[in-house]
Steps between C-alpha positions, in 0.01 A plus 500: 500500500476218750137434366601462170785273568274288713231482207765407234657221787112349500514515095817286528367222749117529318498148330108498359569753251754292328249174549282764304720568242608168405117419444458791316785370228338160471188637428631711231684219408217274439322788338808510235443115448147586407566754324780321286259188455184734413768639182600160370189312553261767444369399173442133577335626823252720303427208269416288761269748680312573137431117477343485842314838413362388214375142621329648783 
């Protein structure tokens, strides 16, 4: 029991896991952005992209 008490004590003071989380939520924040962008400017994205195809 003392083990386990010890182990969750180390969770509690452990500070690079939360260094690692809060990366983890900008990243999928920034990957929302995207995402959001990709939906509105999708179309004008794809248009641009065909004119560049098609002149090379």
């Amino acid at each position: 029991m003392a083990f386990i008490q010890a182990f969750l004590a180390q969770l509690r003071r452990d500070e690079d896991g939360q260094g690692l989380a809060e990366y983890a939520l900008i990243l999928a924040l920034i990957a929302i952005v995207a995402i959001i962008a990709l939906i509105f400017l999708g179309t004008q994205v794809s248009g641009i992209l065909s004119t560049v195809g098609a002149s090379v």
